[in-house]
C-alpha positions in Angstrom: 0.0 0.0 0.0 2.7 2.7 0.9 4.5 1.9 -3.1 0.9 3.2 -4.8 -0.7 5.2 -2.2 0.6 8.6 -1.1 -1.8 8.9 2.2 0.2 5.7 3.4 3.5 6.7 1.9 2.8 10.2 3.9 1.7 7.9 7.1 4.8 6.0 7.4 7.4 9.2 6.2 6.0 11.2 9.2 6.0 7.9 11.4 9.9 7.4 11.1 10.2 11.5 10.8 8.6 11.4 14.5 10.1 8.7 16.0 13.5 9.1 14.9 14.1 13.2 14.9 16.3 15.0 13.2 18.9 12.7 14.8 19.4 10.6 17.9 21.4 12.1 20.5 23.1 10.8 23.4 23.1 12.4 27.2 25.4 12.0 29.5 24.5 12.5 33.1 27.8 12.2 35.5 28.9 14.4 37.7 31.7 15.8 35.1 29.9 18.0 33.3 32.7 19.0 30.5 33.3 15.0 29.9 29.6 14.7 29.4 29.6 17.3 27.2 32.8 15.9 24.9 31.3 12.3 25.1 27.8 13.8 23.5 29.5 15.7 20.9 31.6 12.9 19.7 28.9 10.5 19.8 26.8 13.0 17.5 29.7 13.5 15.1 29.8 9.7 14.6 26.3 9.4 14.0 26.5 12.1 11.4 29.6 10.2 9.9 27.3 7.2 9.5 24.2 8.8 9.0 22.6 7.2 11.7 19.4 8.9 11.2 18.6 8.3 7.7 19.5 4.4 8.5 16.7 4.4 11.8 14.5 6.2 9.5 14.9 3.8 6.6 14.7 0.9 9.3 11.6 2.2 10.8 9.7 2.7 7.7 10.6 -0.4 6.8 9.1 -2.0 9.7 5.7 0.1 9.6 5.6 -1.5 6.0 6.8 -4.6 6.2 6.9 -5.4 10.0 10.5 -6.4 9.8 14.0 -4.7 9.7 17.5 -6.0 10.2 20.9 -4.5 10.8 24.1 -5.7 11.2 26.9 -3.6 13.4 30.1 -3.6 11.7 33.8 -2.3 11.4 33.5 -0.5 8.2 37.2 1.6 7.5 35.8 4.1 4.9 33.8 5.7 7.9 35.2 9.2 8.3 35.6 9.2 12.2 38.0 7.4 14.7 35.1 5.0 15.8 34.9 3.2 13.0 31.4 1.2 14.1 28.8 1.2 11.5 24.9 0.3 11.1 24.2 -2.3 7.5 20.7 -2.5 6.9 19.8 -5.9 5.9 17.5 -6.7 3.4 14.4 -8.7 5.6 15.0 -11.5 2.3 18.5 -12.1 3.4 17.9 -13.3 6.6 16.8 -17.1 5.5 17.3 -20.6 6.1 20.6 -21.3 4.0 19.8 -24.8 1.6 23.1 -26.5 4.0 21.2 -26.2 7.5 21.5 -28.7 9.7 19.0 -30.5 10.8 19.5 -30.4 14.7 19.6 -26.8 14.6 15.6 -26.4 13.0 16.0 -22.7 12.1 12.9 -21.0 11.1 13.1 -18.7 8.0 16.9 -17.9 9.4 16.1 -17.7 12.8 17.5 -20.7 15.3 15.5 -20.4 18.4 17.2 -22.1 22.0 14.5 -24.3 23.6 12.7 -21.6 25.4 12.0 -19.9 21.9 14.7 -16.9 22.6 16.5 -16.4 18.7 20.1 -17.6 19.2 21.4 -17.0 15.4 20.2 -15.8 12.8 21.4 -17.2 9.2 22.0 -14.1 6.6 22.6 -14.8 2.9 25.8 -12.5 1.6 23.5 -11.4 -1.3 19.9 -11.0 -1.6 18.2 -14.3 -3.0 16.8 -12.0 -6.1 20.4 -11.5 -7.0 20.4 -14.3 -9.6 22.7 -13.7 -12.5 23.3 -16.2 -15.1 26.7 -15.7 -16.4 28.0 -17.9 -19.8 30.9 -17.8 -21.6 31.3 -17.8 -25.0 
């Protein structure tokens, strides 16, 4: 509905827009006020190095569409900041059952549950399953 229906599309936008903010901030509430101050500034110009809040925004639009967003945390070296921690959205597809499971694990469209039902790993393909090309040579 959100793809061909602009009420919807508008719905969700202002759903992540609200939620999210212009950006998510970090406060700091020891007694050293100036070290609070440095930690919060840092933490913001990392997020902006990232773009933290366009990722939360994309994740939570996906979730009011689909019900379902995934992210890995990663080292990823081309971020322009000393903390070098970055957020990868995951397509929702990726995260499936690889065709060499095993059997005594039972995962559940990518999702291996302990035997209380908490998820304990989650399988995610390196490419999304639509990603088939057929390469020949000639």
């Amino acid at each position: 509905e959100v793809a061909n229906n602009s009420y919807a599309r508008g719905i969700v936008l202002t759903l992540a827009n609200d939620v999210v903010g212009t950006r998510p901030s970090l406060q700091m509430v020891t007694d050293l006020v100036e070290a609070n101050h440095l930690i919060e500034q840092a933490f913001a110009e990392w997020a902006e190095a990232i773009g933290l809040a366009q990722k939360l925004r994309t994740m939570r639009m996906s979730r009011a569409d689909s019900g379902e967003a995934f992210a890995l945390l990663i080292n990823n070296p081309a971020v322009d900041h000393p903390v070098q921690l970055d957020l990868r959205l995951i397509e929702a597809d990726q995260v499936a059952t690889p065709a060499f499971a095993s059997a005594n694990t039972q995962p559940v469209d990518g999702i291996v549950f302990d035997r209380f039902g908490n998820p304990i790993e989650y399988h995610v393909l390196r490419q999304h399953p639509g990603e088939t090309a057929i390469w020949t040579q000639n």
